[in-house]
C-alpha positions as CSV (number, residue, x, y, z in Angstrom):
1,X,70.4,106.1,142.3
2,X,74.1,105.8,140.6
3,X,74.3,106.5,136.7
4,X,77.1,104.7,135.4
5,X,78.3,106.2,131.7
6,X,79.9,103.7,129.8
7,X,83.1,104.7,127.8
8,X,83.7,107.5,130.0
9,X,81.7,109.6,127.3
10,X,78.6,107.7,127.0
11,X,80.0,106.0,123.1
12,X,82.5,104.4,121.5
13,X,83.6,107.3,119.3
14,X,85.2,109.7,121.6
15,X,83.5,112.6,122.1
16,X,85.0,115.7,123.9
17,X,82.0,117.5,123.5
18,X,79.9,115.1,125.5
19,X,83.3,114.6,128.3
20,X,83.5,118.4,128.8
21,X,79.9,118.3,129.8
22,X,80.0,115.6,132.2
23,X,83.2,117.2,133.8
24,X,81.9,120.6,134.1
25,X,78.6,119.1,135.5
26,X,80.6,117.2,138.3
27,X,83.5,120.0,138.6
28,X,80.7,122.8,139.0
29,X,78.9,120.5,141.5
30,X,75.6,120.8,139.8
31,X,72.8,118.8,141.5
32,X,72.5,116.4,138.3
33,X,75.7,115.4,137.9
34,X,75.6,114.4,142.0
35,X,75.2,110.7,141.2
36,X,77.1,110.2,138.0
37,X,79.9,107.5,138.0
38,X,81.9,106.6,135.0
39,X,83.8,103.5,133.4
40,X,86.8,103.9,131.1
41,X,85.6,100.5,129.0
42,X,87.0,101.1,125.6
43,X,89.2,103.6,126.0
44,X,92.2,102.7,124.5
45,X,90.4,101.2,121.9
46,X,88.0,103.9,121.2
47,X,90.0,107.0,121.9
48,X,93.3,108.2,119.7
49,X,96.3,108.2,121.1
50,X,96.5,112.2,121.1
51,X,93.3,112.7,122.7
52,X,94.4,111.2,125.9
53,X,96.3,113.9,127.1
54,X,92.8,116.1,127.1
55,X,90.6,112.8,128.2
56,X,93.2,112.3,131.5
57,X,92.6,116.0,132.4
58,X,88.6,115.1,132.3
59,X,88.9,112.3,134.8
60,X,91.0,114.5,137.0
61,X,88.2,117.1,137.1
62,X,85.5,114.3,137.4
63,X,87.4,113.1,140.3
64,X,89.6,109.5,140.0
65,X,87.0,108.8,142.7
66,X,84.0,108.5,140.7
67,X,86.5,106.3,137.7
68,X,85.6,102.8,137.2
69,X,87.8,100.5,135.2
70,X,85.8,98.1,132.6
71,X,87.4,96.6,129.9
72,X,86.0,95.7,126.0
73,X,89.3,93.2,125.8
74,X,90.4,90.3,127.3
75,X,91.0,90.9,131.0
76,X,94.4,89.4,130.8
77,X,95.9,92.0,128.5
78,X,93.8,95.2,129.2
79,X,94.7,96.4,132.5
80,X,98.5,96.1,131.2
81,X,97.3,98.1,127.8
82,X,95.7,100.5,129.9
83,X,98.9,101.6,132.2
84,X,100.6,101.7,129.2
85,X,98.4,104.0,127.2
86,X,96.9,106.4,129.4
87,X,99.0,109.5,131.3
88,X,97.8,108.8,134.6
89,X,100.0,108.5,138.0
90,X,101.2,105.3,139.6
91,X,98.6,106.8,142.6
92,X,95.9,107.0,140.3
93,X,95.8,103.7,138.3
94,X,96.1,102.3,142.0
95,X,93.1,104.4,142.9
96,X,91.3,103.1,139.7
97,X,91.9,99.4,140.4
98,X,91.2,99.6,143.9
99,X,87.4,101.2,142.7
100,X,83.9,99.5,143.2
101,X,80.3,100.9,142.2
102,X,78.7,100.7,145.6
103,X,75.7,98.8,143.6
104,X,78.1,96.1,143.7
105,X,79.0,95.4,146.7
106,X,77.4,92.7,149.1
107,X,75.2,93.8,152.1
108,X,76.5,92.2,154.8
């Protein structure tokens, strides 16, 4: 069953403690961590801007694979604040965007 963790962290406040968990967890493939998938709603609004450099090098260990994008703001606007903001590669904010959580997805 897929375990989605909101805010990348699992809260609004950022919290590298709880990050650095989940990222070992998935980098150190323990069994737990197998089914873990996580949205970056609220990040720019949740997160300071000097914390993104260490949050970016979290997602790369998670895997941009397992990186949903959600938004707390209006759609229109958030995608665009979210390029801006966060250090990630053309290749990866494509990656992002292009992401579903197989829940999702219609049976066909």
């Amino acid at each position: 069953m897929p375990i989605q963790i909101a805010h990348l962290w699992g809260g609004e406040s950022y919290s590298a403690e709880a990050l650095s968990v989940f990222a070992n967890a998935v980098a150190s493939r323990d069994p737990v961590a197998r089914n873990l998938l996580f949205d970056l709603s609220g990040l720019t609004r949740y997160a300071r801007p000097k914390d993104l450099p260490e949050i970016v090098a979290h997602i790369r260990r998670i895997g941009i694979d397992r990186v949903l994008y959600g938004s707390d703001a209006p759609p229109a606007s958030a995608w665009e604040e979210f390029r801006q903001k966060v250090p990630l590669t053309e290749q990866e904010l494509r990656s992002i965007a292009s992401h579903a959580a197989d829940y999702l997805e219609t049976p066909r």
